[in-house]
C-alpha positions as CSV (number, residue, x, y, z in Angstrom):
1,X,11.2,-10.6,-92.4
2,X,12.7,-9.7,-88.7
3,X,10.0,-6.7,-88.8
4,X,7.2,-9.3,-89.7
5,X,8.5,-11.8,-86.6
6,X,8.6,-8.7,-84.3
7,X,5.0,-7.8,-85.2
8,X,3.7,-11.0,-85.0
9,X,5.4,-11.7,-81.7
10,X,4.4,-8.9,-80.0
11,X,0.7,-9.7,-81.3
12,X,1.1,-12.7,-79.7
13,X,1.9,-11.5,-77.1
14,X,-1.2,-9.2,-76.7
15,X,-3.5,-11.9,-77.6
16,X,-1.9,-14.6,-74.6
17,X,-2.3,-11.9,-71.9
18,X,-5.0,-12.7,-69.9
19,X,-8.4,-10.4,-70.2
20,X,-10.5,-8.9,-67.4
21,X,-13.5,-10.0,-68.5
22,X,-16.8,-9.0,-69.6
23,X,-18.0,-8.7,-66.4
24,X,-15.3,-6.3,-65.3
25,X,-15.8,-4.3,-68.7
26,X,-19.0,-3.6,-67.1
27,X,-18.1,-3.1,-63.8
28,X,-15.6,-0.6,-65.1
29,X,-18.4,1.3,-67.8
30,X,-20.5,1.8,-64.7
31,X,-17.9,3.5,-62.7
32,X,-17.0,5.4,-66.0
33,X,-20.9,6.1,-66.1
34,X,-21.0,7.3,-63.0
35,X,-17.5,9.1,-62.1
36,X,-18.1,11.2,-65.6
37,X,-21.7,12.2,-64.0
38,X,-20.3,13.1,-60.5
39,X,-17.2,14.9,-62.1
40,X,-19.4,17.4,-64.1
41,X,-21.8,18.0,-61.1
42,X,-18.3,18.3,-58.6
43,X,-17.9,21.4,-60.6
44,X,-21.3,22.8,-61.5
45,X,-22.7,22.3,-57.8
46,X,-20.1,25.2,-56.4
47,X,-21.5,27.9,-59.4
48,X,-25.1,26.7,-58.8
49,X,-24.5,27.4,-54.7
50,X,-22.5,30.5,-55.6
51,X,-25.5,31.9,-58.1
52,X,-27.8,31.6,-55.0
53,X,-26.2,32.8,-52.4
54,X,-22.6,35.1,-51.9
55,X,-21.5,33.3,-48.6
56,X,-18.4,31.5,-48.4
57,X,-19.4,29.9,-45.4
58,X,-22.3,28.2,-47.6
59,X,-20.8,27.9,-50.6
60,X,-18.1,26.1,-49.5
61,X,-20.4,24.0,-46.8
62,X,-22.1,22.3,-50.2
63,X,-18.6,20.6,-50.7
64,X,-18.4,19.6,-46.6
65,X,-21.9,18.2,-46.6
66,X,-20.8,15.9,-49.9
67,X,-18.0,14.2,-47.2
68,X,-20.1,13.9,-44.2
69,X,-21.7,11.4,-45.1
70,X,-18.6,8.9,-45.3
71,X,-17.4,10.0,-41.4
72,X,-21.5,9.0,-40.3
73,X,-22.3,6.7,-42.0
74,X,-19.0,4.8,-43.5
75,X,-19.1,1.8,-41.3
76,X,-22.7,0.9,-41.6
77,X,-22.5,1.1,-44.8
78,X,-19.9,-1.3,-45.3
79,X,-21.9,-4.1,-43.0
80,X,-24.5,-3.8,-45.2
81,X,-22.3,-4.3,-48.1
82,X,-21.2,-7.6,-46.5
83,X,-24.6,-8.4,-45.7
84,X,-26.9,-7.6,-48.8
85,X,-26.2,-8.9,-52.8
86,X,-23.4,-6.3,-53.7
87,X,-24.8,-6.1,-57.8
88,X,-28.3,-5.6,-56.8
89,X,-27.3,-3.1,-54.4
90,X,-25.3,-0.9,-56.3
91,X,-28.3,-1.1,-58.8
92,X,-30.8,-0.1,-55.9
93,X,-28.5,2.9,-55.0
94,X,-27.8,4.3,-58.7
95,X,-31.3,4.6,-59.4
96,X,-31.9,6.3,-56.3
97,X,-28.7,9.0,-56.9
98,X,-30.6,9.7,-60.2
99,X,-33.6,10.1,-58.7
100,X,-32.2,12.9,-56.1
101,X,-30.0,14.0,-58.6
102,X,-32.9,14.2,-61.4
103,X,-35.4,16.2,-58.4
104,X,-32.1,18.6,-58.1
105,X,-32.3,19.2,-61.6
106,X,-36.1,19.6,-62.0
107,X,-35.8,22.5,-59.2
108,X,-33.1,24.5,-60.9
109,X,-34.9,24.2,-63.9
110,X,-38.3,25.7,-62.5
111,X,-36.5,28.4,-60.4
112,X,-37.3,26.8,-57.1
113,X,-34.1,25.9,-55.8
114,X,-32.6,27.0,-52.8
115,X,-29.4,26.5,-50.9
116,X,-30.9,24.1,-48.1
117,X,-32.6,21.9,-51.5
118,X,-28.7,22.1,-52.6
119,X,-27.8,20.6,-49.2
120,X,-29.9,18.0,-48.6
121,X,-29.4,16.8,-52.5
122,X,-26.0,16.5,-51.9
123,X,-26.1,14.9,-48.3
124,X,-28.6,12.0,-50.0
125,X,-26.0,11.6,-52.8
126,X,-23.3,11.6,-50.6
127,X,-24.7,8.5,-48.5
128,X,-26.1,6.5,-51.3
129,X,-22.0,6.9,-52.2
130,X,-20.9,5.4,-49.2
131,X,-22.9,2.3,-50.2
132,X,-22.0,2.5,-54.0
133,X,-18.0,3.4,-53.7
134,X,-17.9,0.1,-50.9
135,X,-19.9,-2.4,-52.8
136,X,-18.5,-1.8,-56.1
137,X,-14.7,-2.1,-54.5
138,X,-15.5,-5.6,-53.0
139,X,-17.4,-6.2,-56.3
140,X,-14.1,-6.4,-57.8
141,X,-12.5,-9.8,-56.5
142,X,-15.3,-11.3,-57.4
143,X,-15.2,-10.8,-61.2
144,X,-11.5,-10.6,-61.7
145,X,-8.8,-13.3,-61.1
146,X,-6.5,-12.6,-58.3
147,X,-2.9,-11.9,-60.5
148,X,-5.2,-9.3,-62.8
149,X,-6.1,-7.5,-59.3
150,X,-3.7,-4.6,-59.9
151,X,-4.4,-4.2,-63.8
152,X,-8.1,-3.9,-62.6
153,X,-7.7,-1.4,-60.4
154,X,-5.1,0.7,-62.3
155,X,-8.0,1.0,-65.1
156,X,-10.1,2.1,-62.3
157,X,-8.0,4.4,-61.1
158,X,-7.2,5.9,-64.4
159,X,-11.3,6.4,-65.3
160,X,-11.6,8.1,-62.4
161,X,-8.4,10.6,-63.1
162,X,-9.7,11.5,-66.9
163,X,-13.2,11.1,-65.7
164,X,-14.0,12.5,-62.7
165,X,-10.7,15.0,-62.6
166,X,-9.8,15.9,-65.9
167,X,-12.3,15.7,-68.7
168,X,-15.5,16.0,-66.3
169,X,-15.2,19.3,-64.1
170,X,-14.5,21.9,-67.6
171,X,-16.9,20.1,-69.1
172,X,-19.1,21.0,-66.5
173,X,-18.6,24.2,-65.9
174,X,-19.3,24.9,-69.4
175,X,-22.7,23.1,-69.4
176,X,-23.7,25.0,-66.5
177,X,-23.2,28.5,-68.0
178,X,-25.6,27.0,-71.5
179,X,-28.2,26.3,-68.5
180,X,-27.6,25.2,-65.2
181,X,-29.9,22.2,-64.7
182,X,-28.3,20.3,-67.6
183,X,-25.2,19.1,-65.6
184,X,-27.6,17.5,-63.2
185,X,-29.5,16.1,-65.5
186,X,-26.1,14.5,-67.0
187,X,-25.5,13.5,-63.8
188,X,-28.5,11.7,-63.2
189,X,-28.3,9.7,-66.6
190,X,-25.0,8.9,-65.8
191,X,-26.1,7.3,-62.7
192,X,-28.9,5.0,-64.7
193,X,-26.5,4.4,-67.2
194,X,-24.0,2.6,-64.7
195,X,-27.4,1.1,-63.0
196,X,-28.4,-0.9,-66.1
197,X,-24.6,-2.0,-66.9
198,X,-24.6,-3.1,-63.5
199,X,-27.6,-5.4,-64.1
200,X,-26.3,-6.4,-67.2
201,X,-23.2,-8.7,-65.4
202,X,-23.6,-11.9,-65.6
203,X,-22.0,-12.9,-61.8
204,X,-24.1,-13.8,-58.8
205,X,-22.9,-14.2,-55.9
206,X,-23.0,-17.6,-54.1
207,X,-26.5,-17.3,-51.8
208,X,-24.7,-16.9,-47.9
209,X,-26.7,-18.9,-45.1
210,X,-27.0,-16.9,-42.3
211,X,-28.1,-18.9,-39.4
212,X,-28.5,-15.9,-36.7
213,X,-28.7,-12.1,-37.8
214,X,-26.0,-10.8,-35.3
215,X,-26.5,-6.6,-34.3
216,X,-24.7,-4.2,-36.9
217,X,-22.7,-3.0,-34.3
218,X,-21.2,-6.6,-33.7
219,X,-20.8,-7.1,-37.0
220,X,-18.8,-3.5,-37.3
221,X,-16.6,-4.7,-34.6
222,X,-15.7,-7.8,-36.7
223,X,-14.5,-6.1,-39.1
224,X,-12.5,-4.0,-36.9
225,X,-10.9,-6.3,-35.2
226,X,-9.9,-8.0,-38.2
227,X,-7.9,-5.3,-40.1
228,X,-6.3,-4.5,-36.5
229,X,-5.3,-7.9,-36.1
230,X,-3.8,-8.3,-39.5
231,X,-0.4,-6.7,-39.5
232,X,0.1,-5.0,-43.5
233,X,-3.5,-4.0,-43.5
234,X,-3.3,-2.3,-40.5
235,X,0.0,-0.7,-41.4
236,X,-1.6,0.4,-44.9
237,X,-5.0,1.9,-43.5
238,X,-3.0,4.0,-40.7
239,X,-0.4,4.9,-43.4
240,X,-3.1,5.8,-46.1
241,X,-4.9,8.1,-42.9
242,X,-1.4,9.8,-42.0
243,X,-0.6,10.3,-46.0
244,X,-3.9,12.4,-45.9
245,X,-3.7,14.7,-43.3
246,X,-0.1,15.6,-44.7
247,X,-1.3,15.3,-47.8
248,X,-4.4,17.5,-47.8
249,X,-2.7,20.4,-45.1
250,X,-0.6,21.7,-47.8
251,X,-2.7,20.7,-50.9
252,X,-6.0,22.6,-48.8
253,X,-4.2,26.4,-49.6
254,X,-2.7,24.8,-52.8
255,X,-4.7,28.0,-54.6
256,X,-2.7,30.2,-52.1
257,X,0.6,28.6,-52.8
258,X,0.0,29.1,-56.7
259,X,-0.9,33.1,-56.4
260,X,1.2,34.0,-53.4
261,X,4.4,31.8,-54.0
262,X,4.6,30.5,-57.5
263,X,2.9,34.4,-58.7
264,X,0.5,32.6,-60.9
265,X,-3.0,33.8,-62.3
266,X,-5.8,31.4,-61.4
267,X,-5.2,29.9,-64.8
268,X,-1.8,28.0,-63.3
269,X,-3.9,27.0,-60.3
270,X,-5.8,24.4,-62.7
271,X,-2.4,23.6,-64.3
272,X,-0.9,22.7,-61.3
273,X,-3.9,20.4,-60.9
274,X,-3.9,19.0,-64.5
275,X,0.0,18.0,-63.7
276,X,-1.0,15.6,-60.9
277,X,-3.5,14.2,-62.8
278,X,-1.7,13.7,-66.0
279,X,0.8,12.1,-63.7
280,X,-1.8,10.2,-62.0
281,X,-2.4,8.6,-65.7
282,X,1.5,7.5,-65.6
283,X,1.4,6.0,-62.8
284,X,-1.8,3.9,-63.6
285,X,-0.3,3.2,-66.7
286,X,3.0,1.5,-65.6
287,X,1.7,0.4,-62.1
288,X,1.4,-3.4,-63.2
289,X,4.9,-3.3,-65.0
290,X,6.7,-2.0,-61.6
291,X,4.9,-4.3,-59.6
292,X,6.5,-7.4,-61.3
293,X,9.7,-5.5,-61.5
294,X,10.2,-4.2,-58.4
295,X,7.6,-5.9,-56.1
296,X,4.6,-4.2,-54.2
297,X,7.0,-3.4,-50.9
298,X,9.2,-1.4,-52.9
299,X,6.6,0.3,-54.6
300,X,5.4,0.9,-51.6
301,X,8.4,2.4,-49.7
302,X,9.5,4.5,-53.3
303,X,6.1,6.1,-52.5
304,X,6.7,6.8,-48.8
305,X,10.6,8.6,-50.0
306,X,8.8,10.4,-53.2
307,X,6.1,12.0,-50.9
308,X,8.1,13.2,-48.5
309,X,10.4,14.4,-51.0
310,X,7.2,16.4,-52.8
311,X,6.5,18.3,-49.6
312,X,10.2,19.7,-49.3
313,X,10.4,20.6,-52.9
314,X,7.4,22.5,-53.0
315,X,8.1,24.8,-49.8
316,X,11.6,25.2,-51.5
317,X,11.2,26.1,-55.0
318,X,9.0,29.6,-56.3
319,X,9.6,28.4,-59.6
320,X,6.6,27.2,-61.2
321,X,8.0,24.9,-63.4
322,X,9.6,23.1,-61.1
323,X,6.7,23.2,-58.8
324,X,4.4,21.4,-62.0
325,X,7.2,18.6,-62.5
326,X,7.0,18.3,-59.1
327,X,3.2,17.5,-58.9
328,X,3.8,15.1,-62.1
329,X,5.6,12.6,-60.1
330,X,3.7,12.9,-56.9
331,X,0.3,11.8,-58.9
332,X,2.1,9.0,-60.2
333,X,3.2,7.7,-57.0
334,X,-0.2,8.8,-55.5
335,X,-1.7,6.5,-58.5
336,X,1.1,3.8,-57.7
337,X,0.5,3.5,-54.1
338,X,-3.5,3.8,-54.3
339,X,-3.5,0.7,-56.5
340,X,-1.2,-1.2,-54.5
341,X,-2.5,-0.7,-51.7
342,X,-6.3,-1.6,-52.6
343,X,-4.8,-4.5,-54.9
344,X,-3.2,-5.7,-51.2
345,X,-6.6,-5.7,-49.7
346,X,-8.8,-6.9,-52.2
347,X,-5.9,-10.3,-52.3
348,X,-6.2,-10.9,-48.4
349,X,-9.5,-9.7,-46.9
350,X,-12.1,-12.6,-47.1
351,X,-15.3,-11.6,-49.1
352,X,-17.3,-11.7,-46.3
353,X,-15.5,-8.4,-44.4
354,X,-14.6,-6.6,-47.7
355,X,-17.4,-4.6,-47.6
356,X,-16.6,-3.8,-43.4
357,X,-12.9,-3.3,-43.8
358,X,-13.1,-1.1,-46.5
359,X,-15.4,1.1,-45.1
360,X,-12.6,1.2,-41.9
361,X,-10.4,2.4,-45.3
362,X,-12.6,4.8,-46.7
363,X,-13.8,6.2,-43.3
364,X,-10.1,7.1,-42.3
365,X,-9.2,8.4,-45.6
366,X,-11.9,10.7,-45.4
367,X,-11.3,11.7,-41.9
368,X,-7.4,12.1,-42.4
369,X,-8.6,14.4,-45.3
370,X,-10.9,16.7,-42.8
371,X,-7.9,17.0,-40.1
372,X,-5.4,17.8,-42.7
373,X,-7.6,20.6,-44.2
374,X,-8.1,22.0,-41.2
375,X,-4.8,21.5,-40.1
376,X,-3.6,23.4,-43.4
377,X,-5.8,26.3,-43.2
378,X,-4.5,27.1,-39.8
379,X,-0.9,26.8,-40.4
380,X,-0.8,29.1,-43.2
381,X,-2.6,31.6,-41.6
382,X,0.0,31.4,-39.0
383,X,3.1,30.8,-40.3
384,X,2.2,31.5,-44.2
385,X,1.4,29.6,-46.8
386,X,5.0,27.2,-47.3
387,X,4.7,26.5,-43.8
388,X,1.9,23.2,-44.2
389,X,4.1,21.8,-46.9
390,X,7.1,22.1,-44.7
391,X,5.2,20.4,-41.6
392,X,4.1,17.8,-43.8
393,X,7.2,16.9,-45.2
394,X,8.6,16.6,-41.4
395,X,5.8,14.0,-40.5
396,X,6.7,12.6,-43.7
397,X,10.0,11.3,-42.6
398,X,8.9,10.3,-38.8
399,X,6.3,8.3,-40.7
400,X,8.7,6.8,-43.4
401,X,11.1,5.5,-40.4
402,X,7.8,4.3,-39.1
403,X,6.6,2.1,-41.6
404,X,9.8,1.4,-43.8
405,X,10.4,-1.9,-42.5
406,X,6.7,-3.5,-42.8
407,X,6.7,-2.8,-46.3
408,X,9.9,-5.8,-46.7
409,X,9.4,-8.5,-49.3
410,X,8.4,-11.1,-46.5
411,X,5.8,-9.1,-44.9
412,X,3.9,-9.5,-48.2
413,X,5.3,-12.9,-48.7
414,X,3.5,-13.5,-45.1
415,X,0.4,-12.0,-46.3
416,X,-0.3,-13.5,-49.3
């Protein structure tokens, strides 16, 4: 009878807690949709530019031209996302990544692809992403209730780490050696699948009168000024740039580190990447729990001692077991902190600047990624390859003393 009540209970207990939504069940199939797509053709768009040409300069200029788009275009993007109807938008934009993608597809198929088709294909895709990635982010107040913020984005988060990270790039690389058009063409479907899921949800957004169409640039600056002004988000979106550049210094030779340091075969490379992922999936699975237990702030500041931590550990140990368990934690508080932090902003920025202030977000997440892979490529070459990780952890700690005490329990007490 006691095993009965415990059942029942803890059925009860499932059925009282409150749902996303059908509207977010979309929301998050499209982003499925398309994240699977974009993961398979992340790995097959390397092996089609390396079939064509033997370069390295060009093969790995098709990954660069994928992130350019964010450090042009980035901020106009995300006016437009406050300006225009968010749902139709994404729409527009999916069906026009399908159509690129689908023409990319065609051409490999025929035998009349080149590297410069490959480049411009990827450029298109990569701006119709900085309207997608922005409008489906602010999207996500909108059809979710503001406590259920953090279990949204978790689930997010965790389609993109089995989507995009883990299931999606093998899978790819295998479709591309049965014929290497068909990843492209999964791609594209992907992106119409997320289109018409995207038209299937229900919300519209309250029409917006707009009694004088102001410049884009002074509607940039708005934005601007409103995340500068605005203590916690400021601290976060300098904190998530810094995090970057340390982050993607050491993590930019990672392949060296694994052959030269750890003595692994390319084979361990991928399992050192499998490890952050799978802890990724940890962290998105008990981000909501350790938010009511502990409180964002101390989420937040376990984050800032863990990474740190990471950096140091990994330009310590040659044991590659210990570097594996090392990366396990790190994508859980990499998971942890990303849904947090976007759970933070989606709570205080008003709808109307979501779309500019997280383009400010995505633009110096993207850029803090550029300097730090730079950054990382040169270090190693001069010092060898432990010497980013040892750098990084050094800025960690500055930046922890830095920003320790605006992650307290009354600075988001203030905020919220």
């Amino acid at each position: 009878m006691a095993g009965d009540s415990a059942v029942r209970s803890a059925s009860d207990d499932r059925a009282a807690r409150p749902r996303l939504g059908r509207d977010f069940g979309k929301l998050w199939g499209a982003f499925a949709a398309s994240n699977l797509g974009d993961g398979i053709a992340l790995a097959a768009g390397p092996l089609l530019v390396a079939s064509l040409t033997d370069d390295p300069a060009l093969i790995s200029g098709a990954a660069a031209v994928q992130q350019l788009p964010w450090l042009l275009f980035s901020l106009i993007s995300g006016a437009y996302v406050d300006r225009l109807d968010r749902r139709k938008l994404i729409i527009v934009v999916n069906i026009l990544r399908a159509a690129v993608i689908a023409g990319l597809a065609v051409a490999v198929w025929t035998g009349h692809v080149t590297v410069a088709l490959v480049y411009v294909a990827f450029f298109l895709v990569g701006v119709a992403e900085t309207f997608a990635d922005n409008a489906g982010s602010a999207m996500i107040p909108a059809v979710v209730d503001k406590d259920l913020l953090p279990r949204a984005n978790a689930r997010l988060s965790a389609v993109h780490m089995v989507g995009n990270l883990m299931i999606a790039p093998p899978v790819g690389a295998a479709v591309f050696v049965v014929a290497a058009s068909l990843p492209f063409g999964i791609n594209a479907v992907g992106f119409l699948v997320a289109a018409a899921l995207m038209a299937s949800i229900r919300y519209r957004p309250e029409p917006v009168k707009v009694v004088e169409r102001r410049p884009l640039r002074v509607e940039i600056a708005e934005g601007l000024r409103w995340l500068w002004a605005h203590r916690l988000v400021r601290v976060l979106a300098v904190c998530l740039c810094l995090m970057n550049i340390t982050f993607f210094g050491p993590f930019s030779i990672l392949v060296l580190y694994s052959r030269e340091h750890l003595g692994l075969p390319e084979i361990g490379f991928g399992a050192l990447l499998a490890a952050s992922a799978v802890g990724g999936l940890l962290g998105t699975a008990a981000v909501s729990r350790l938010q009511k237990r502990l409180g964002d702030g101390a989420l937040l500041r376990i984050g800032l001692v863990v990474e740190t931590a990471t950096h140091f550990a990994l330009a310590l140990t040659s044991d590659a077991w210990l570097a594996g368990a090392t990366l396990v934690v790190f994508g859980a508080h990499g998971a942890i902190w990303g849904v947090v932090s976007m759970s933070v902003r989606h709570r205080v920025v008003p709808d109307r600047l979501r779309g500019r202030v997280g383009s400010v977000y995505y633009l110096l997440v993207i850029g803090g990624a550029a300097i730090g892979s730079l950054l990382g490529g040169l270090t190693a070459k001069a010092w060898g390859v432990t010497a980013p990780f040892w750098l990084a952890g050094s800025a960690m700690v500055v930046m922890t003393v830095f920003a320790w005490r605006h992650f307290s329990t009354s600075a988001f007490a203030e905020e919220d």
